[in-house]
FIDO-442877 format. One record per residue: residue number from 1; residue in three letters; chain; x, y, z of N, C-alpha, C, O in turn. Coordinates in Angstrom, 1 decimal, padded with zeros to 4 digits. Layout:
<pts>
@resi->NUM | resn->Ala | chain->A | n.c1->X | n.c2->Y | n.c3->Z | ca.c1->X | ca.c2->Y | ca.c3->Z | c.c1->X | c.c2->Y | c.c3->Z | o.c1->X | o.c2->Y | o.c3->Z
...
</pts>
This chain:
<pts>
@resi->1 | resn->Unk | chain->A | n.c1->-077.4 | n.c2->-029.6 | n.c3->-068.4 | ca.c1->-078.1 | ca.c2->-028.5 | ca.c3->-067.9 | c.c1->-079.5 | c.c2->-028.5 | c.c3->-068.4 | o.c1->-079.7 | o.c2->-028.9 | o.c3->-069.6
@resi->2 | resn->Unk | chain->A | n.c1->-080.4 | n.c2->-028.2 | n.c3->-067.7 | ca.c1->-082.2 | ca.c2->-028.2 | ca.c3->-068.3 | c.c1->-082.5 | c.c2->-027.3 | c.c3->-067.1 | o.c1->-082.5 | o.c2->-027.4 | o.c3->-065.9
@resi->3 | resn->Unk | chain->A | n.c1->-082.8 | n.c2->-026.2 | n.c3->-068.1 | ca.c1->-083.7 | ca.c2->-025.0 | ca.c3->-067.4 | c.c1->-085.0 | c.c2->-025.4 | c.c3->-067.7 | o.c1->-085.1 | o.c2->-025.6 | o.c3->-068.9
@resi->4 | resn->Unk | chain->A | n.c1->-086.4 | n.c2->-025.4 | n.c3->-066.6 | ca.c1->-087.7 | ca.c2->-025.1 | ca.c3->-066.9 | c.c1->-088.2 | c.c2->-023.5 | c.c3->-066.7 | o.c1->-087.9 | o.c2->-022.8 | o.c3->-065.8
@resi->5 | resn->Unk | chain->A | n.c1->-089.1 | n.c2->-023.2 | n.c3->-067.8 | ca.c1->-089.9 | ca.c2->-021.9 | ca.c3->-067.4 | c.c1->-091.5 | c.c2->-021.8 | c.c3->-067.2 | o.c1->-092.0 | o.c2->-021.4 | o.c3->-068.2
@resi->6 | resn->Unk | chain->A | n.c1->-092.1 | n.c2->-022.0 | n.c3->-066.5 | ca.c1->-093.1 | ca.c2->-021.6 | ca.c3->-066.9 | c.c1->-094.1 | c.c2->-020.7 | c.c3->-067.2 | o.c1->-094.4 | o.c2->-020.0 | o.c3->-066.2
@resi->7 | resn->Unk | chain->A | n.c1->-094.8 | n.c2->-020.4 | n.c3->-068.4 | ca.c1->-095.5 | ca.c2->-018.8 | ca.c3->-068.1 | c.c1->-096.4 | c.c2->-018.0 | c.c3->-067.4 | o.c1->-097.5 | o.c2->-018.3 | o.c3->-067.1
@resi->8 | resn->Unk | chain->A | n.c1->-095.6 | n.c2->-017.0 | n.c3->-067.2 | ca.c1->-096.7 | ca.c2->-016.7 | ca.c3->-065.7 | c.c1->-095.7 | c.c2->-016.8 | c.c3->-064.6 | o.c1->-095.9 | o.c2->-016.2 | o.c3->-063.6
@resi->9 | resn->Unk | chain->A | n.c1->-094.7 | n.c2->-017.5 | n.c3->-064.7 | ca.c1->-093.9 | ca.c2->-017.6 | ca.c3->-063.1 | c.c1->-093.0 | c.c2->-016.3 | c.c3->-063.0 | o.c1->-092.8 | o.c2->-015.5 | o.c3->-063.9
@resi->10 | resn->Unk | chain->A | n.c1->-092.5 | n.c2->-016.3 | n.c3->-062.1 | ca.c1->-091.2 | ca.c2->-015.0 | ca.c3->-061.9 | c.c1->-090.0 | c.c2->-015.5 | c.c3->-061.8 | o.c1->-089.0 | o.c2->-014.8 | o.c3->-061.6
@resi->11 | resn->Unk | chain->A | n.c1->-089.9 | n.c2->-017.3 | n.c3->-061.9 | ca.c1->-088.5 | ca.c2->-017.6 | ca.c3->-061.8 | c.c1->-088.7 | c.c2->-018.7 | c.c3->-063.0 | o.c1->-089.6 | o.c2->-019.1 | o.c3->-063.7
@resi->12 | resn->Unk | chain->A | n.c1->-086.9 | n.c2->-019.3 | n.c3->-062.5 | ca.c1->-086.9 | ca.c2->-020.3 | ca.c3->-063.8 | c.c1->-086.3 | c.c2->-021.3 | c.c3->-062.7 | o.c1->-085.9 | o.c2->-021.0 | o.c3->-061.6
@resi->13 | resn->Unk | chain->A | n.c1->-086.2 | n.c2->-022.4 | n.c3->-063.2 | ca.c1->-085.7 | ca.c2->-023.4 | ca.c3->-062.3 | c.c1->-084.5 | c.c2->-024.2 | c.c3->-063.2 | o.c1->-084.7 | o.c2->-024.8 | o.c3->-064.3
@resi->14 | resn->Unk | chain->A | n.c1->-083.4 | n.c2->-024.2 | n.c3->-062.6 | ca.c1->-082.1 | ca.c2->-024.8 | ca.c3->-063.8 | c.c1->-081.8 | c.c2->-026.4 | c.c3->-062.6 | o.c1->-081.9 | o.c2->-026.6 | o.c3->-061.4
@resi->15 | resn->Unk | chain->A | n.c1->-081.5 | n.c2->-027.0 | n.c3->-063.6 | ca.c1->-081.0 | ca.c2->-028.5 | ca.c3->-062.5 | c.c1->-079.8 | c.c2->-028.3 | c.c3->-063.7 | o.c1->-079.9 | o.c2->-027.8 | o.c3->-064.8
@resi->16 | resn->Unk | chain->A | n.c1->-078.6 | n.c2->-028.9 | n.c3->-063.0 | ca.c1->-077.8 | ca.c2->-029.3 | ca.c3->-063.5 | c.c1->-077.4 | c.c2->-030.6 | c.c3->-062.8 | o.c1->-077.2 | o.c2->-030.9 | o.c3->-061.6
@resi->17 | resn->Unk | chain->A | n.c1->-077.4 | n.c2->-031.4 | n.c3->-064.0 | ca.c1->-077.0 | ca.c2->-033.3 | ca.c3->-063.8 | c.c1->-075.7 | c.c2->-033.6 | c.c3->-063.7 | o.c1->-075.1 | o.c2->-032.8 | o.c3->-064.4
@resi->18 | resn->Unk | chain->A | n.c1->-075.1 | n.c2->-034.2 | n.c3->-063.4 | ca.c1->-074.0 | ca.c2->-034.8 | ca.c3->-064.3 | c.c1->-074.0 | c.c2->-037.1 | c.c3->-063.8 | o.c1->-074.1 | o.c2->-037.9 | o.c3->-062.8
@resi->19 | resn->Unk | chain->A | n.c1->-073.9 | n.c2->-037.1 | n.c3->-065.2 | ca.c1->-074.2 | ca.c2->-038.6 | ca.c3->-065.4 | c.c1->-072.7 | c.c2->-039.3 | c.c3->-065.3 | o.c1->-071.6 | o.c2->-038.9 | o.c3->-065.6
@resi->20 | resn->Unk | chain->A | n.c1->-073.4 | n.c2->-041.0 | n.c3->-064.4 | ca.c1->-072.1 | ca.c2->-041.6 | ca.c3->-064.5 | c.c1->-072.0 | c.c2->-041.8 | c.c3->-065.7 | o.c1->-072.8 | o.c2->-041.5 | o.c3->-066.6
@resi->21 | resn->Unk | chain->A | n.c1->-070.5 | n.c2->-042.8 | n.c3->-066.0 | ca.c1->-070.2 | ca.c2->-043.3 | ca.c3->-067.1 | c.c1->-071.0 | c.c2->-044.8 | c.c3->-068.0 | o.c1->-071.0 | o.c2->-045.2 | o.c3->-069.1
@resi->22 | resn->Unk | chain->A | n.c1->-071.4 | n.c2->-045.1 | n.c3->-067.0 | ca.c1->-072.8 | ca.c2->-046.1 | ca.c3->-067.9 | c.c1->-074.2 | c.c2->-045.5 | c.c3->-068.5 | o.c1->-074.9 | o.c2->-045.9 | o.c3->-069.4
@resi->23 | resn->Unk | chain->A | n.c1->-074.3 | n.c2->-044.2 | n.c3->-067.7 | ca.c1->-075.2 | ca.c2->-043.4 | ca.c3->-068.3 | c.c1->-075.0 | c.c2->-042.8 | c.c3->-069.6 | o.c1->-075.8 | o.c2->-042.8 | o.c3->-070.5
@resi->24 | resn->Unk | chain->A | n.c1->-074.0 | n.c2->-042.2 | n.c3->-069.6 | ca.c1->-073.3 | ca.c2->-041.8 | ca.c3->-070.8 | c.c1->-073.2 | c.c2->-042.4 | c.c3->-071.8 | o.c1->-073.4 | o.c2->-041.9 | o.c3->-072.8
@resi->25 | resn->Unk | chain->A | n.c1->-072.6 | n.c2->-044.2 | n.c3->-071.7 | ca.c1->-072.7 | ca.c2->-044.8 | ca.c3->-072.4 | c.c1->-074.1 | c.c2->-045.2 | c.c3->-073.1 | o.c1->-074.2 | o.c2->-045.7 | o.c3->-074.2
@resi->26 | resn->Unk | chain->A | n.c1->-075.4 | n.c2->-045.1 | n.c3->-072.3 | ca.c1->-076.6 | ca.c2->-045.1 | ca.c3->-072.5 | c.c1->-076.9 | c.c2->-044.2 | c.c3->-073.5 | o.c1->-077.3 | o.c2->-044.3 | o.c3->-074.6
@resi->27 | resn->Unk | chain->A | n.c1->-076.6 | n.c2->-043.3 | n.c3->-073.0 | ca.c1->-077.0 | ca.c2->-041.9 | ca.c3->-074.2 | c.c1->-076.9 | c.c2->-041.9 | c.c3->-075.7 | o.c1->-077.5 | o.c2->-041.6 | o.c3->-076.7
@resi->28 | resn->Unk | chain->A | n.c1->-075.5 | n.c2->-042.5 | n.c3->-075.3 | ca.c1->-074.8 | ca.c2->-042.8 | ca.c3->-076.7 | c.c1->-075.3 | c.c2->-043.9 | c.c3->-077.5 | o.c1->-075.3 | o.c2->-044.2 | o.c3->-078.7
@resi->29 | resn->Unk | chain->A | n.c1->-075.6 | n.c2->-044.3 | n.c3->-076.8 | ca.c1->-076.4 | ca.c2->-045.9 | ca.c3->-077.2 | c.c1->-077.7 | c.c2->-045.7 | c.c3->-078.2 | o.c1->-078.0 | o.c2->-046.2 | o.c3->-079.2
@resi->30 | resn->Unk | chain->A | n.c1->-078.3 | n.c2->-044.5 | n.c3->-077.0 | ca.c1->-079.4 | ca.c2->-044.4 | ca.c3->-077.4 | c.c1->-079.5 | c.c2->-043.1 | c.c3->-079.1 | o.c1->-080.4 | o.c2->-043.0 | o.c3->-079.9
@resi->31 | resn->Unk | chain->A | n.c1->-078.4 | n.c2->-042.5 | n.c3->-079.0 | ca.c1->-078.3 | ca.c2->-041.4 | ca.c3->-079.7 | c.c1->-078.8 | c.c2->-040.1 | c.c3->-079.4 | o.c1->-079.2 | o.c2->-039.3 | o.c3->-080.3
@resi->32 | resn->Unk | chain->A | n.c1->-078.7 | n.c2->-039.7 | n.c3->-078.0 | ca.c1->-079.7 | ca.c2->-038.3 | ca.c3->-077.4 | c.c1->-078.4 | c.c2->-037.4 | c.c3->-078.0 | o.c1->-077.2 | o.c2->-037.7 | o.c3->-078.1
@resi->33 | resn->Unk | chain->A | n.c1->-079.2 | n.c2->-036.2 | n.c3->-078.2 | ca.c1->-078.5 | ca.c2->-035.3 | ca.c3->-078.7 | c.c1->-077.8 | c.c2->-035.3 | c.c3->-080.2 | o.c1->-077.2 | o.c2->-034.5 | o.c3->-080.7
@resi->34 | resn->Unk | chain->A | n.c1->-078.2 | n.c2->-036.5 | n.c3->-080.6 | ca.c1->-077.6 | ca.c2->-036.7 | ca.c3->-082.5 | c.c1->-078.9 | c.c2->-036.1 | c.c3->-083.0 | o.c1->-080.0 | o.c2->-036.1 | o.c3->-082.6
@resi->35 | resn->Unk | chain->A | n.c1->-078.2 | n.c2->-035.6 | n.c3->-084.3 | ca.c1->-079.0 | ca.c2->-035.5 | ca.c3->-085.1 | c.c1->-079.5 | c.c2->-037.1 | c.c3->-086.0 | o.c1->-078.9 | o.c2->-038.2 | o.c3->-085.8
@resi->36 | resn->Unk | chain->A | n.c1->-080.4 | n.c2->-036.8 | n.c3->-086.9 | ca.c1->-080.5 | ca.c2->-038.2 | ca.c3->-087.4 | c.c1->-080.1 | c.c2->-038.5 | c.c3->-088.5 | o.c1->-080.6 | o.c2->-039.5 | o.c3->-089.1
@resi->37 | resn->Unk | chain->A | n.c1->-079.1 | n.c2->-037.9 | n.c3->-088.9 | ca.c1->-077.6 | ca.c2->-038.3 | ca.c3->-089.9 | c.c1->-077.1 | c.c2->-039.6 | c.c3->-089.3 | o.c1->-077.0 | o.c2->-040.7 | o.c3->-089.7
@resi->38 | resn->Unk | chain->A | n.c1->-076.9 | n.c2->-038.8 | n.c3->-087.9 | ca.c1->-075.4 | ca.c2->-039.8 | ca.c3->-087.2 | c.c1->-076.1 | c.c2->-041.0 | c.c3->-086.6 | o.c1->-075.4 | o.c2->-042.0 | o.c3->-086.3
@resi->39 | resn->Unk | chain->A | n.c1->-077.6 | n.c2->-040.8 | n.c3->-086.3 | ca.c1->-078.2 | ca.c2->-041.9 | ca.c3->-085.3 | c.c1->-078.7 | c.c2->-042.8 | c.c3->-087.3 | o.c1->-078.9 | o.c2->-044.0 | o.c3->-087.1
@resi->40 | resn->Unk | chain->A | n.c1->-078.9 | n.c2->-042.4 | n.c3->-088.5 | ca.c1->-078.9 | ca.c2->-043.1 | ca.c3->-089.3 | c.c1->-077.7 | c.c2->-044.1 | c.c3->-089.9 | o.c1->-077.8 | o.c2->-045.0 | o.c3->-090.6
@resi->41 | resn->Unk | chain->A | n.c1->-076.2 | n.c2->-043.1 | n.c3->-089.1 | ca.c1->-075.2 | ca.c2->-044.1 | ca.c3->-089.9 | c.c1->-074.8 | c.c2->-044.8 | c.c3->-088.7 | o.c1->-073.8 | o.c2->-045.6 | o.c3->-088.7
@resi->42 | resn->Unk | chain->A | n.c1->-075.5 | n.c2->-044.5 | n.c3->-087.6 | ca.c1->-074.9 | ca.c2->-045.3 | ca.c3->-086.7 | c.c1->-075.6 | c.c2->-047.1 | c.c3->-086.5 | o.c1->-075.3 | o.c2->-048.2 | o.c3->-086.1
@resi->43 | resn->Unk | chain->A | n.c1->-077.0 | n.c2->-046.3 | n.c3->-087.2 | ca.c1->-077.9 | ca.c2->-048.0 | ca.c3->-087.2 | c.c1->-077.4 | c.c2->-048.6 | c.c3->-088.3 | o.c1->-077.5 | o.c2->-049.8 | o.c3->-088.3
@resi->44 | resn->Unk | chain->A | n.c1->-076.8 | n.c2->-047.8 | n.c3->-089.6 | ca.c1->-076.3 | ca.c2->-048.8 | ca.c3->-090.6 | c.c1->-075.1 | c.c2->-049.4 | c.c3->-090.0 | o.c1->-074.9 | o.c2->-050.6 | o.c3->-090.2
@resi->45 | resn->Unk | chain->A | n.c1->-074.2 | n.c2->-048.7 | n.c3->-089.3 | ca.c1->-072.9 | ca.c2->-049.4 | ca.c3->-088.8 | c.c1->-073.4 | c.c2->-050.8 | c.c3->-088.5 | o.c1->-073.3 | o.c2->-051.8 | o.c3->-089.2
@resi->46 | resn->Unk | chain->A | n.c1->-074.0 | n.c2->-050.6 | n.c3->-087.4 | ca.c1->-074.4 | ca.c2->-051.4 | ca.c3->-086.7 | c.c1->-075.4 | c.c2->-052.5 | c.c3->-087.6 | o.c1->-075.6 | o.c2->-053.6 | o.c3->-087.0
@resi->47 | resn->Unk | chain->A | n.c1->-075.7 | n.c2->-052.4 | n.c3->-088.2 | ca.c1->-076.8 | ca.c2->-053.9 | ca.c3->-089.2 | c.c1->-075.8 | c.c2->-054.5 | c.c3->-090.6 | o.c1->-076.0 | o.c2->-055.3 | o.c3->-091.5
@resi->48 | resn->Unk | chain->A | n.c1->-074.4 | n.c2->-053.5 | n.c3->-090.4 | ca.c1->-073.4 | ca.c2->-053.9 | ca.c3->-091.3 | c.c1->-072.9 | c.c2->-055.4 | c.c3->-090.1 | o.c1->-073.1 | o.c2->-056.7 | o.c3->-090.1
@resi->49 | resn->Unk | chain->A | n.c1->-072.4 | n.c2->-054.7 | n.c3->-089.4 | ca.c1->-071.8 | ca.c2->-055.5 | ca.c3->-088.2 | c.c1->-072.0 | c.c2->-056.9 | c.c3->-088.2 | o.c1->-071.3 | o.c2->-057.8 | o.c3->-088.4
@resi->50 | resn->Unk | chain->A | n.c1->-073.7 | n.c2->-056.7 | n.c3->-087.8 | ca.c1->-074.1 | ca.c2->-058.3 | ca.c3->-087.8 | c.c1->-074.7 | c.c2->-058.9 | c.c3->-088.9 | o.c1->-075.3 | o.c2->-060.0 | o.c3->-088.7
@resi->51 | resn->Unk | chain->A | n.c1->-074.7 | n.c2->-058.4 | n.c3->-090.1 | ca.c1->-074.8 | ca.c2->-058.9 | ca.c3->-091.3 | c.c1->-073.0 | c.c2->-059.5 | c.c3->-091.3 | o.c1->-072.9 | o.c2->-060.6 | o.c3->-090.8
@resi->52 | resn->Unk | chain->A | n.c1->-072.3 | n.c2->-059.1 | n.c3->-091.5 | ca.c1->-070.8 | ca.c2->-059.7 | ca.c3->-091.3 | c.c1->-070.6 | c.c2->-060.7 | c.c3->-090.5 | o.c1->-070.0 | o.c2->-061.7 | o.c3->-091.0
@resi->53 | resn->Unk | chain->A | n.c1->-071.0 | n.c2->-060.7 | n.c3->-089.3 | ca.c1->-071.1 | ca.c2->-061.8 | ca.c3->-088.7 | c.c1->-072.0 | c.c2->-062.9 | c.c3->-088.7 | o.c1->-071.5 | o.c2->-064.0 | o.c3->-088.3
@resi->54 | resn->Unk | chain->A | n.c1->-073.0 | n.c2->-062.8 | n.c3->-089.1 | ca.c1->-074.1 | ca.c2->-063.8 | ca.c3->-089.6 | c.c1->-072.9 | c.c2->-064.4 | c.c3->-091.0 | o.c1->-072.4 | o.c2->-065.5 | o.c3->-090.7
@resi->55 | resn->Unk | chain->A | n.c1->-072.7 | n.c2->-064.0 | n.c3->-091.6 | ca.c1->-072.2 | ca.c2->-064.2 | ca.c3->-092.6 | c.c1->-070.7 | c.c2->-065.1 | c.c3->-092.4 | o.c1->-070.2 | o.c2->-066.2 | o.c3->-092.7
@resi->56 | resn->Unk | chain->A | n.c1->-070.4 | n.c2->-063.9 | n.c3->-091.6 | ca.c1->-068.9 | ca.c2->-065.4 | ca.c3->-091.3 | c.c1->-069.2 | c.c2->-066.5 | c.c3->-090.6 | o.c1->-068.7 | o.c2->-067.6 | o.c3->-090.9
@resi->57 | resn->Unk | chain->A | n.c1->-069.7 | n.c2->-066.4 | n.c3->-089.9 | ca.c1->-070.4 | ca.c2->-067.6 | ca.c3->-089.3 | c.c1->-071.2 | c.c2->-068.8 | c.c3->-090.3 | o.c1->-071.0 | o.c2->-070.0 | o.c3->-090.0
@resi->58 | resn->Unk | chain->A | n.c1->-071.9 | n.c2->-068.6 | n.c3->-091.3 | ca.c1->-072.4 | ca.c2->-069.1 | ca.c3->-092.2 | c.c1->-070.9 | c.c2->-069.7 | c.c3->-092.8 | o.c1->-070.7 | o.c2->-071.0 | o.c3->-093.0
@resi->59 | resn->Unk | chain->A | n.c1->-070.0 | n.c2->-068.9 | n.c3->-092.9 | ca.c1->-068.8 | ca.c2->-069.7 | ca.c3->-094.2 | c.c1->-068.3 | c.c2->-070.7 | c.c3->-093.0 | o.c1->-068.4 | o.c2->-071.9 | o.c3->-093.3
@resi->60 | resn->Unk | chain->A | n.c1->-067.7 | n.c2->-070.5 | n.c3->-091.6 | ca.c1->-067.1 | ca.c2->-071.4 | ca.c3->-091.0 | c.c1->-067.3 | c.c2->-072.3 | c.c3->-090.9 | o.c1->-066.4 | o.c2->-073.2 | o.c3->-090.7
@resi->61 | resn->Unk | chain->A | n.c1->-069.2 | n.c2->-072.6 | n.c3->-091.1 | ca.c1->-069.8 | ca.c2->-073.8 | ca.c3->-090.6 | c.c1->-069.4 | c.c2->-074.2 | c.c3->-091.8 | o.c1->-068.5 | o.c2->-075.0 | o.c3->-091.8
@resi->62 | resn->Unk | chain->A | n.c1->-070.0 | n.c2->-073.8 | n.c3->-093.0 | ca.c1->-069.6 | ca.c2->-074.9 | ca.c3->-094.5 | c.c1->-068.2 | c.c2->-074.9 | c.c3->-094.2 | o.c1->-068.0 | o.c2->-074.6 | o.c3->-095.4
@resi->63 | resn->Unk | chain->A | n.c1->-066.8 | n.c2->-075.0 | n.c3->-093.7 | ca.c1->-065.6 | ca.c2->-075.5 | ca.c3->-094.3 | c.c1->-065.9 | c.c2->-076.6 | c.c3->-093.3 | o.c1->-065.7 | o.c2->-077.6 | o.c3->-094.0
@resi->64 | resn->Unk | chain->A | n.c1->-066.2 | n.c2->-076.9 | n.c3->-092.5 | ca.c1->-066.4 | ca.c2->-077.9 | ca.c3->-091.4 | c.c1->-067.9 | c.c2->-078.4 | c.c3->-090.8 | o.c1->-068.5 | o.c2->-077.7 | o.c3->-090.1
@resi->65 | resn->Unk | chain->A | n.c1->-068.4 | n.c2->-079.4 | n.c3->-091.0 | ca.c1->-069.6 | ca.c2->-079.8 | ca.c3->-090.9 | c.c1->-070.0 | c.c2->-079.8 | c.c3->-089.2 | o.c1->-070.9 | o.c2->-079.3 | o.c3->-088.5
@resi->66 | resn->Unk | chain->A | n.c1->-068.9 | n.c2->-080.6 | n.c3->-089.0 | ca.c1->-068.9 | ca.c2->-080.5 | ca.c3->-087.1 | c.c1->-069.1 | c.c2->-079.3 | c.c3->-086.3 | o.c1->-069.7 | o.c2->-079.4 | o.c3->-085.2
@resi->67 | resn->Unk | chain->A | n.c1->-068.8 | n.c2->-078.1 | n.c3->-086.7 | ca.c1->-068.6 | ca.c2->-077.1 | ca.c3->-086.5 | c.c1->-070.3 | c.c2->-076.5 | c.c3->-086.2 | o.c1->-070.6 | o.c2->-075.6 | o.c3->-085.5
@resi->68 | resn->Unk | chain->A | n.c1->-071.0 | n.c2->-077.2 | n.c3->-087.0 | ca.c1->-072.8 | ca.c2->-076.6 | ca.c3->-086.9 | c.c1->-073.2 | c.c2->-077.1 | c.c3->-085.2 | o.c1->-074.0 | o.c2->-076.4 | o.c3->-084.7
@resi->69 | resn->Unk | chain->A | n.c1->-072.8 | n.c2->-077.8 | n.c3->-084.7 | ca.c1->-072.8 | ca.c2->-078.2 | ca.c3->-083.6 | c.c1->-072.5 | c.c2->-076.8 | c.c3->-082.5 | o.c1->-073.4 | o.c2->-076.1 | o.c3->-081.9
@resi->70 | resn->Unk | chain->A | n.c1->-071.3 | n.c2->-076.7 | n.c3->-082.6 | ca.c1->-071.0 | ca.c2->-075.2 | ca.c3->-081.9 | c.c1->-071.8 | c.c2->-074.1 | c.c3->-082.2 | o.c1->-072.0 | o.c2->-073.3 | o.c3->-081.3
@resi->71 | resn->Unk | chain->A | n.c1->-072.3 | n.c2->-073.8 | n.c3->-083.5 | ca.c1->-072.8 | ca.c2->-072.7 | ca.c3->-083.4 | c.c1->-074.2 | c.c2->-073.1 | c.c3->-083.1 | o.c1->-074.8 | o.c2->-072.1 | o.c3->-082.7
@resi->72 | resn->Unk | chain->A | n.c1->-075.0 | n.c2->-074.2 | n.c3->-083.2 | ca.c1->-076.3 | ca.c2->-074.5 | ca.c3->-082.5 | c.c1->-076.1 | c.c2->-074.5 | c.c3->-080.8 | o.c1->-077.0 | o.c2->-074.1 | o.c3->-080.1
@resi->73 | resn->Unk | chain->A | n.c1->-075.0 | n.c2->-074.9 | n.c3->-080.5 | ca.c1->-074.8 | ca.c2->-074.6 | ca.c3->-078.8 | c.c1->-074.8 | c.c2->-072.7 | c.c3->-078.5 | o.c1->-075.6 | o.c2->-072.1 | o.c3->-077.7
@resi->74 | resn->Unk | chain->A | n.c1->-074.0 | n.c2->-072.2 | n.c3->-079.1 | ca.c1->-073.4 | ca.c2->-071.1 | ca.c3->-078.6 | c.c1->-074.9 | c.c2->-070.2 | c.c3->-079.3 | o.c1->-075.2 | o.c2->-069.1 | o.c3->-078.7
@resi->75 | resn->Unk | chain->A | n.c1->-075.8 | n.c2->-070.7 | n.c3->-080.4 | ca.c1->-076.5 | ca.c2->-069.7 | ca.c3->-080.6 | c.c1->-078.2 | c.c2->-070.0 | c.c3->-079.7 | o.c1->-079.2 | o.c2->-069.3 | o.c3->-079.9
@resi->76 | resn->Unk | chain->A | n.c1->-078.1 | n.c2->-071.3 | n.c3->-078.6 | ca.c1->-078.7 | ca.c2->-071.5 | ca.c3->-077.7 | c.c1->-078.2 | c.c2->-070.5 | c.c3->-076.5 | o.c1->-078.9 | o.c2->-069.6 | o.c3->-076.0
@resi->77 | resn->Unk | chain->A | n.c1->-077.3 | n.c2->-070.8 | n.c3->-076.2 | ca.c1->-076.9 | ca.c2->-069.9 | ca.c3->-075.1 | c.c1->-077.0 | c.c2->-068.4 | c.c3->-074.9 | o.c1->-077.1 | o.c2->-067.7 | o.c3->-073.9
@resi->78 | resn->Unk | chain->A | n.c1->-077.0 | n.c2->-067.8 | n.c3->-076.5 | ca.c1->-077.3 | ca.c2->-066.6 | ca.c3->-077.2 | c.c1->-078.9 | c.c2->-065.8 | c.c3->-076.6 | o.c1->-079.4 | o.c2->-064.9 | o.c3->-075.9
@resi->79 | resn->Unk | chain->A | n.c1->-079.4 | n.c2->-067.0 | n.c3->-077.4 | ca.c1->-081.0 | ca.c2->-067.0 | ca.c3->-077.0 | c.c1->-081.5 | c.c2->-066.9 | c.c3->-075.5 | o.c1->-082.3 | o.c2->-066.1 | o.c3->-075.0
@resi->80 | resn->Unk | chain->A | n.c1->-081.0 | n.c2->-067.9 | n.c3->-074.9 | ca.c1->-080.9 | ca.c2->-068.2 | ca.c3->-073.4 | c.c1->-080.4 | c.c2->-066.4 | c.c3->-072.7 | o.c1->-081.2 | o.c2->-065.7 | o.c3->-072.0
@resi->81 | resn->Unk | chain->A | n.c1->-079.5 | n.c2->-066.3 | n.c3->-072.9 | ca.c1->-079.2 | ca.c2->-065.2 | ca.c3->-072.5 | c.c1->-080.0 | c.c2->-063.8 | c.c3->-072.6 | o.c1->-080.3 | o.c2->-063.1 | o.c3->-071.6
@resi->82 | resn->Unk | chain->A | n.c1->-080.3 | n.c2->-063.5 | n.c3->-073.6 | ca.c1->-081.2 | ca.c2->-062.5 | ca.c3->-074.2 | c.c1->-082.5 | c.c2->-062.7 | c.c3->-073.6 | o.c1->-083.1 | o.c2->-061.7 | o.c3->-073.2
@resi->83 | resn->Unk | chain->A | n.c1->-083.3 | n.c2->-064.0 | n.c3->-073.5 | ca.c1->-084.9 | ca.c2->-064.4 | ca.c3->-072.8 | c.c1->-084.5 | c.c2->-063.6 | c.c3->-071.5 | o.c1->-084.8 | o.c2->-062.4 | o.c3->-071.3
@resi->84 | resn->Unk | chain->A | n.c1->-083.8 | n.c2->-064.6 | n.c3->-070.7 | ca.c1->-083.2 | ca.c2->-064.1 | ca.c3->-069.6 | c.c1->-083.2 | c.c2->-063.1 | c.c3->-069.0 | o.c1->-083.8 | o.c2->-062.9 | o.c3->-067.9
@resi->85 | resn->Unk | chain->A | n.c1->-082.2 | n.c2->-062.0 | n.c3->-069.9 | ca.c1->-082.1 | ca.c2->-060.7 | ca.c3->-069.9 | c.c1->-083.7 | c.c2->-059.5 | c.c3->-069.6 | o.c1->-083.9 | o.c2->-058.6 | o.c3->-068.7
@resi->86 | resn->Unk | chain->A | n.c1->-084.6 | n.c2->-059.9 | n.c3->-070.8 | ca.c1->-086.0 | ca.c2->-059.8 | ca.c3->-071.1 | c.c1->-086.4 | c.c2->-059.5 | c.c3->-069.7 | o.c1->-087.0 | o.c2->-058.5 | o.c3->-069.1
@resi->87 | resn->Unk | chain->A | n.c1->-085.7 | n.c2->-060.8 | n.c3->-069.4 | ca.c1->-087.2 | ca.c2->-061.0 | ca.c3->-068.2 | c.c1->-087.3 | c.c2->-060.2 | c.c3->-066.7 | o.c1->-088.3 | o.c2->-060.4 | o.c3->-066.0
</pts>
């Protein structure tokens, strides 16, 4: 719901939205309506995440040498995808 008023007018003007479900997930994405507690532990979640992952990824390749191969492919494709995306 978002009512406008302006001053000086004799009315108000209400829209009421309702968002699909990818919008919603946008929202959330984005943090609309958090305070910034929740949008601060939500960016720490989230730079835990891929610190964890950077990291396991680092130990897989050291038990296996071969293995640097795969993740220089998949972290091409990574890149590739994201430019892409960009554009």
């Amino acid at each position: 719901m978002q009512a406008e008023y302006w001053v000086g007018n004799g009315f108000v003007t209400v829209k009421h939205t309702r968002n699909s479900f990818f919008a919603t997930l946008s929202n959330l994405h984005k943090g609309v309506g958090l305070s910034v507690g929740w949008v601060l532990l939500i960016d720490t979640i989230a730079g835990s995440l891929i610190l964890l992952s950077l990291t396991g990824v680092l130990l897989w390749t050291e038990l296996n040498k071969r293995r640097v191969v795969g993740v220089v492919l998949v972290s091409g494709s990574v890149i590739a995808a994201v430019v892409c995306g960009l554009m």
